[in-house]
C-alpha positions in Angstrom: -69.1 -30.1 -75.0 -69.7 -26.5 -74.8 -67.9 -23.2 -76.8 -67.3 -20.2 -75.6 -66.4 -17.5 -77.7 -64.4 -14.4 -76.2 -65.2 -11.3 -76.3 -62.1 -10.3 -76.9 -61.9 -11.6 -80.0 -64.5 -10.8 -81.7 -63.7 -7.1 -81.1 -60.4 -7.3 -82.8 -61.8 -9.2 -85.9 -64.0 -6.2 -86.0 -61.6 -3.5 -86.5 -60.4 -4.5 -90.0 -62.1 -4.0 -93.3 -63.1 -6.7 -95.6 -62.4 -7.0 -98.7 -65.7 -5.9 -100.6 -65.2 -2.3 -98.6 -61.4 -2.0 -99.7 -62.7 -2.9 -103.8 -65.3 -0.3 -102.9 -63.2 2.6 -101.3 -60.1 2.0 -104.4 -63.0 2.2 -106.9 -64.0 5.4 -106.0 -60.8 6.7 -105.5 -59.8 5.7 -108.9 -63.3 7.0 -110.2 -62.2 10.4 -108.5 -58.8 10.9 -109.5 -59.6 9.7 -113.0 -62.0 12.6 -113.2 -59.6 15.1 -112.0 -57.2 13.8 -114.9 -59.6 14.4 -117.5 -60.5 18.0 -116.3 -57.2 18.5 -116.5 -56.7 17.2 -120.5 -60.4 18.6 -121.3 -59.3 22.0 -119.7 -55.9 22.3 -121.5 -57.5 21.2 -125.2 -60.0 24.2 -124.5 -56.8 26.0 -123.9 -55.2 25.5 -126.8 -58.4 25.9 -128.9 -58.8 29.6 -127.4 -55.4 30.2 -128.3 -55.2 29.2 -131.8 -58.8 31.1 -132.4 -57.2 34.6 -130.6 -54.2 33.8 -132.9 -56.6 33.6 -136.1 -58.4 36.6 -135.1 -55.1 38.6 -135.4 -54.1 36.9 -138.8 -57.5 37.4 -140.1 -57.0 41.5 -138.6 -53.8 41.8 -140.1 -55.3 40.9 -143.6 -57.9 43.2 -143.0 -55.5 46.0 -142.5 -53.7 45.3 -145.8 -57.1 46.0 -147.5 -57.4 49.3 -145.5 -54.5 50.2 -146.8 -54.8 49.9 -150.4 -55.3 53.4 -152.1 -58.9 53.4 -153.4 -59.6 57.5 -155.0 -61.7 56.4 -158.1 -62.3 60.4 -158.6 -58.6 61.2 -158.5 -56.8 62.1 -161.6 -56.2 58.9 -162.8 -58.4 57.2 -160.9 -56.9 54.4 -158.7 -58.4 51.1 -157.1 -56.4 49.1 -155.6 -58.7 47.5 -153.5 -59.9 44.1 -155.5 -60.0 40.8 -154.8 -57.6 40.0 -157.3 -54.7 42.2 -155.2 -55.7 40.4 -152.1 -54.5 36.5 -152.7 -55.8 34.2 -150.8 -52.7 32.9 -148.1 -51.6 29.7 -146.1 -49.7 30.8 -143.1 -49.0 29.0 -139.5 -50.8 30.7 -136.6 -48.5 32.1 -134.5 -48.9 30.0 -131.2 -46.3 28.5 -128.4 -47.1 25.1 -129.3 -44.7 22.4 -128.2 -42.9 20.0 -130.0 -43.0 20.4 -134.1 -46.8 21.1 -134.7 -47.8 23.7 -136.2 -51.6 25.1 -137.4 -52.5 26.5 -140.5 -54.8 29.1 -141.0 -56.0 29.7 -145.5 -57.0 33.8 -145.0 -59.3 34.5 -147.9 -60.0 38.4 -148.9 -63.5 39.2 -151.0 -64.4 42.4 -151.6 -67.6 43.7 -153.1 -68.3 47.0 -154.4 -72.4 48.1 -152.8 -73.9 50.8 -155.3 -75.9 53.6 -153.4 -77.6 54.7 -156.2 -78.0 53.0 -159.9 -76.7 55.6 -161.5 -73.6 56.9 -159.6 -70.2 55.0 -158.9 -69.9 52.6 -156.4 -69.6 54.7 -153.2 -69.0 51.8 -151.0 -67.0 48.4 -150.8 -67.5 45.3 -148.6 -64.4 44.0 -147.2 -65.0 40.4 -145.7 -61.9 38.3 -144.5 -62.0 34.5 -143.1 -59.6 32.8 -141.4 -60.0 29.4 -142.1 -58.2 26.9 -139.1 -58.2 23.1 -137.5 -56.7 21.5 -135.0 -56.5 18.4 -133.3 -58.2 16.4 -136.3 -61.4 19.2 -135.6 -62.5 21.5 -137.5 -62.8 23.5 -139.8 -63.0 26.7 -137.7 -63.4 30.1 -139.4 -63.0 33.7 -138.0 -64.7 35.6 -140.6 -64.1 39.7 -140.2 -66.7 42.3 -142.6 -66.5 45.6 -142.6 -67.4 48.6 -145.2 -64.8 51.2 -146.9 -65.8 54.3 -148.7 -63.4 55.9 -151.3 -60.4 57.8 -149.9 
């Protein structure tokens, strides 16, 4: 007895897909999309990091602008100092960012101040104003945005 196959159908079997390609083609599909998803997540985290640093920056600069604008004259008549450590206590605030839902960061700014001497002899001419801004978030952290600058006598 003799078989014949046609050729007819073995060209429509052909069209179709097994089942190893289809496992194959959804895998990298999946593998694709999946990656998408977290450059989305990984992308809005770094988001939110940027914006809770830029929102320490301008605690930490506002605190810095409270020590420019303590009256320092140690050669006036009486001499005045207000800028000291002691006037400048260190402060737990939130950072002021849109966050949704309840969360909000904290940010500890601490103030030190220390008085450089030009010369042994003389009064200090010169004070070191240093600020940090110390910040987490998302169980990360600590971050700290630390500001220094110098302030002579007014």
């Amino acid at each position: 007895m003799r078989i014949r196959h046609s050729d007819k159908l073995v060209g429509r079997a052909s069209l179709g897909f097994t089942l190893a390609e289809v496992v194959i083609s959804v895998a990298i599909a999946g593998l694709g999309i999946g990656g998408i998803v977290w450059g989305y997540i990984i992308s809005a985290q770094r988001a939110e990091w940027s914006t809770c640093s830029a929102a320490a920056h301008v605690m930490a600069m506002r605190r810095l602008e409270q020590t420019r604008a303590a009256k320092w004259d140690p050669f006036g008549y009486p001499p005045v100092d207000e800028l000291v450590t002691s006037n400048f206590p260190q402060k737990i605030e939130p950072l002021d960012v849109p966050l949704a839902g309840t969360t909000t960061v904290s940010a500890t700014n601490t103030v030190t101040i220390v008085s450089l001497y030009t010369d042994l002899n003389t009064e200090p001419a010169l004070k070191a104003v240093r600020v940090d801004c110390v910040w987490s978030i998302m169980s990360r952290g600590p971050f700290t945005n630390t500001l220094l600058t110098y302030r002579t006598a007014d």
